[in-house]
C-alpha positions as CSV (number, residue, x, y, z in Angstrom):
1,X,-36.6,-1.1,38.0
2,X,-33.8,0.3,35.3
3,X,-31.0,-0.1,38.4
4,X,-32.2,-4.0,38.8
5,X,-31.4,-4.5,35.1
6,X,-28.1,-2.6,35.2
7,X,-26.7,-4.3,38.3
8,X,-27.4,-7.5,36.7
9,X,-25.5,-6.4,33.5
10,X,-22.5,-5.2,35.4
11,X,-22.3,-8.3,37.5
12,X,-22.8,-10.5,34.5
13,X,-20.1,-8.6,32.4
14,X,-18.0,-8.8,35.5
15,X,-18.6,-12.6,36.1
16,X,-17.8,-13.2,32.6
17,X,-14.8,-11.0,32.6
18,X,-13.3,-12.7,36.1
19,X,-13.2,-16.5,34.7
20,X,-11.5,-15.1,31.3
21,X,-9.2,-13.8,33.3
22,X,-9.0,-16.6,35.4
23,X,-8.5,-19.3,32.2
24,X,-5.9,-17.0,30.9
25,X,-3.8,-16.9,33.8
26,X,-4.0,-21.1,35.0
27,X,-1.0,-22.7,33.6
28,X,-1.7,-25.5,30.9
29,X,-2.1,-29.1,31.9
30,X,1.3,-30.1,30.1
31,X,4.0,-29.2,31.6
32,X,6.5,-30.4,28.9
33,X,8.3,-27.7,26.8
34,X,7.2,-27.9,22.9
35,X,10.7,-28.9,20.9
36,X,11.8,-26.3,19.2
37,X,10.9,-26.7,15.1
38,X,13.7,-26.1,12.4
39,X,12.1,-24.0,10.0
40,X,13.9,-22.7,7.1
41,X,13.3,-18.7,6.0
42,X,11.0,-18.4,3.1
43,X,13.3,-17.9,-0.4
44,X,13.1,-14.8,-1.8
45,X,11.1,-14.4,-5.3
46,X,12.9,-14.5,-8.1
47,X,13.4,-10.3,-9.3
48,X,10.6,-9.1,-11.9
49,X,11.4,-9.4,-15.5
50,X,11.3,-6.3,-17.3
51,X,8.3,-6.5,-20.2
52,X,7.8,-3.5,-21.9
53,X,10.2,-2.4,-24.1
54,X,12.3,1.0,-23.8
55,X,10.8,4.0,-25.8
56,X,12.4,4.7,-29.1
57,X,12.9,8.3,-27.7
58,X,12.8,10.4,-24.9
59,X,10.0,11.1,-22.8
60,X,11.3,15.0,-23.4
61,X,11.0,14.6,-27.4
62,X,7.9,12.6,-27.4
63,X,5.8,15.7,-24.4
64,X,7.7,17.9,-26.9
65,X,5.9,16.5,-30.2
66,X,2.9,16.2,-28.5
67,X,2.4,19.5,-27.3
68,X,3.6,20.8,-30.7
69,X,0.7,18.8,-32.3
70,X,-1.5,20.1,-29.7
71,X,-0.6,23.8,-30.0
72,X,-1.0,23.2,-33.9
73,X,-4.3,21.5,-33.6
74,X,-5.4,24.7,-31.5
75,X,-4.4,27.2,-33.0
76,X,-4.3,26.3,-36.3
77,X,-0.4,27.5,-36.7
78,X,2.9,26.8,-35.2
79,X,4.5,28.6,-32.9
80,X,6.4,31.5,-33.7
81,X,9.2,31.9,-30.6
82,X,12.3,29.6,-30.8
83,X,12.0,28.8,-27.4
84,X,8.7,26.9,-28.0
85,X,9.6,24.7,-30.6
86,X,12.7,23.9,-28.5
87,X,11.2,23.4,-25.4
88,X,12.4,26.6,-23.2
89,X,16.0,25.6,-24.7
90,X,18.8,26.9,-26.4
91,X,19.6,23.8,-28.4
């Protein structure tokens, strides 16, 4: 009984499947070639505007301050190398 249903499947899928194919591959009833359409390229958008403004100062001083502050806020003092108020540099 299961091999009745499955045959019937298959052959329906496969019925289906043949006049697809077959509707794909008939040419089209006109014949006549489409003229071909001038279409212009799409313009190209205009550049983005810059709207924030540039930082006062640099991203080193200000992650300098800050971790300055932070250090301070921790441990209650300010560092005591020269290297860590200056960031690791000799300045």
């Amino acid at each position: 009984m299961h091999t009745n249903n499955a045959w019937r499947g298959c052959a329906t899928i496969a019925a289906l499947l043949a006049l697809s194919l077959s509707g794909c591959a008939t040419p089209s009833r006109s014949t006549a070639p489409l003229p071909p359409v001038a279409v212009a390229p799409p313009a190209l958008p205009a550049p983005p505007q810059i709207s924030a403004p540039l930082p006062q100062q640099s991203y080193l001083q200000s992650a300098r301050q800050r971790i300055l502050s932070w250090h301070n806020r921790l441990t209650g003092t300010p560092p005591t190398c020269d290297s860590c108020s200056t960031g690791g540099r000799d300045d």
